[in-house]
Legacy VTK file of the C-alpha trace (Angstrom):
# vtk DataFile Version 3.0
C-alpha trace
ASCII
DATASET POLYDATA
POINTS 116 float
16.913 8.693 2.461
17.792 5.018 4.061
16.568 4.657 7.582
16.084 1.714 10.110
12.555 1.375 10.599
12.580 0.101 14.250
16.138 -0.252 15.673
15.416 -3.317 17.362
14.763 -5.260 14.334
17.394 -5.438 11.136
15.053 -3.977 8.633
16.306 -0.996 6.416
13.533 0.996 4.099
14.707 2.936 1.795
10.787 5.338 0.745
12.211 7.467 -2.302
14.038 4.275 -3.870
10.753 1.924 -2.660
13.485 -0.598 -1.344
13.384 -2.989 1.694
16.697 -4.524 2.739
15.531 -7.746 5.142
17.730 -9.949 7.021
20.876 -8.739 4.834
19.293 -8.738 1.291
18.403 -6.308 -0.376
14.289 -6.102 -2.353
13.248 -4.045 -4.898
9.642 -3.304 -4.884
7.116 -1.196 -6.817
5.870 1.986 -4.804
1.922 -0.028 -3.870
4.169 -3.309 -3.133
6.752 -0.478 -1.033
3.588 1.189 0.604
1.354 -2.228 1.586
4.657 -3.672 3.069
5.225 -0.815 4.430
1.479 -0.807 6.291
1.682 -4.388 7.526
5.070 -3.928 8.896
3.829 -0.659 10.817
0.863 -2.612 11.964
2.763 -5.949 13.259
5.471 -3.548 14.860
3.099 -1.209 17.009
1.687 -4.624 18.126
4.748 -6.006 19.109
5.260 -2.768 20.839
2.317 -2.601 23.194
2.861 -6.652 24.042
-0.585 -7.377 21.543
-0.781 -10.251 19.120
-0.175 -8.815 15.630
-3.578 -8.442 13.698
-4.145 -8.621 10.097
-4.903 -5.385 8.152
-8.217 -5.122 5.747
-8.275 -5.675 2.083
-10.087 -2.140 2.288
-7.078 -0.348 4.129
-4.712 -1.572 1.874
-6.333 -0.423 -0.506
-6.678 3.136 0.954
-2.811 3.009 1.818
-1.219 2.405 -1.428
-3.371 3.840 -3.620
-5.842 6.609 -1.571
-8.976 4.616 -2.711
-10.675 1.516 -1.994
-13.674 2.268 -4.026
-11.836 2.713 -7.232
-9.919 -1.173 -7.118
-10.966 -4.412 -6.536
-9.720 -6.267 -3.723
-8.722 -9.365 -5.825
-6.051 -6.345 -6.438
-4.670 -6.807 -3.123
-3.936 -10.239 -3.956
-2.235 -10.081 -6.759
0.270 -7.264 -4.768
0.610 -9.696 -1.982
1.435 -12.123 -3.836
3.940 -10.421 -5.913
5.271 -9.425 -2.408
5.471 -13.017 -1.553
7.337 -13.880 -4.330
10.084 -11.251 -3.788
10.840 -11.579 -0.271
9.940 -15.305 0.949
6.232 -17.348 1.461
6.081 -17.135 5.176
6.767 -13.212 5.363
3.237 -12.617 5.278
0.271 -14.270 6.120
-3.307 -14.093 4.879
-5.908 -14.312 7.653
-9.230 -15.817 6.505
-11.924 -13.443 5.647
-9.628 -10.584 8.042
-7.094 -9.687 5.589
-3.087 -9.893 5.774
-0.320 -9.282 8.211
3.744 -9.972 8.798
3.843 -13.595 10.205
4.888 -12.876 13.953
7.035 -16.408 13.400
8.763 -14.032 10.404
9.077 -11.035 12.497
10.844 -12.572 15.547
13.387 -13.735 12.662
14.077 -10.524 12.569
15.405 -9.209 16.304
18.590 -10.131 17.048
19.217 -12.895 18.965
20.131 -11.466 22.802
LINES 1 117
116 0 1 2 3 4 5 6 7 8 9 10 11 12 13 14 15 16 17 18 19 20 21 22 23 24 25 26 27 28 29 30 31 32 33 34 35 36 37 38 39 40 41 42 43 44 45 46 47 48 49 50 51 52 53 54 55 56 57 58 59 60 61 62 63 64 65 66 67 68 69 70 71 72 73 74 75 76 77 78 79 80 81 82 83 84 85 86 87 88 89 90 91 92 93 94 95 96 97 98 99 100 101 102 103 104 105 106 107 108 109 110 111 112 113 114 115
């Protein structure tokens, strides 16, 4: 099932397919690539939302969101997702914040509103 995330910004998810279609293009991603993308983008939207600067999600929660556990994984395997995720759909997507954790670069996000 495709669906527009947030109708205000031109980001398409497709969940049972683990696909993200940004700014036109369509991205292919794993399901824990599908579900940390998924998390940062929820977490820089309801931000946007309630007028608050967009703040970076834990190592540990991203762990606990894509794969139920953060005891079980290192965080180094974050990183490696991340980076993967980087890779895939553009450098400046997300950003790491030091010793905080990760988030959609608010620079990146405003790319994707239309222009009024």
């Amino acid at each position: 099932m495709l669906y527009s995330f947030n109708p205000v910004y031109s980001i398409a998810l497709n969940p049972a397919e683990f696909r993200v279609s940004l700014w036109g293009k369509e991205h292919r991603l794993t399901q824990q690539e599908y579900l940390l993308f998924e998390k940062l983008l929820q977490s820089a939207l309801s931000a946007c939302k309630q007028g608050m600067p967009v703040r970076a999600v834990s190592r540990g929660e991203l762990l606990c969101t894509a794969w139920g556990s953060a005891a079980a994984y290192a965080t180094r395997t974050v990183d490696v997702h991340i980076q993967r995720l980087r890779a895939k759909m553009g450098n400046d997507l997300i950003t790491t914040v030091y010793r905080q954790g990760y988030c959609i670069n608010p620079v990146a996000l405003s790319r994707l509103a239309p222009a009024v």
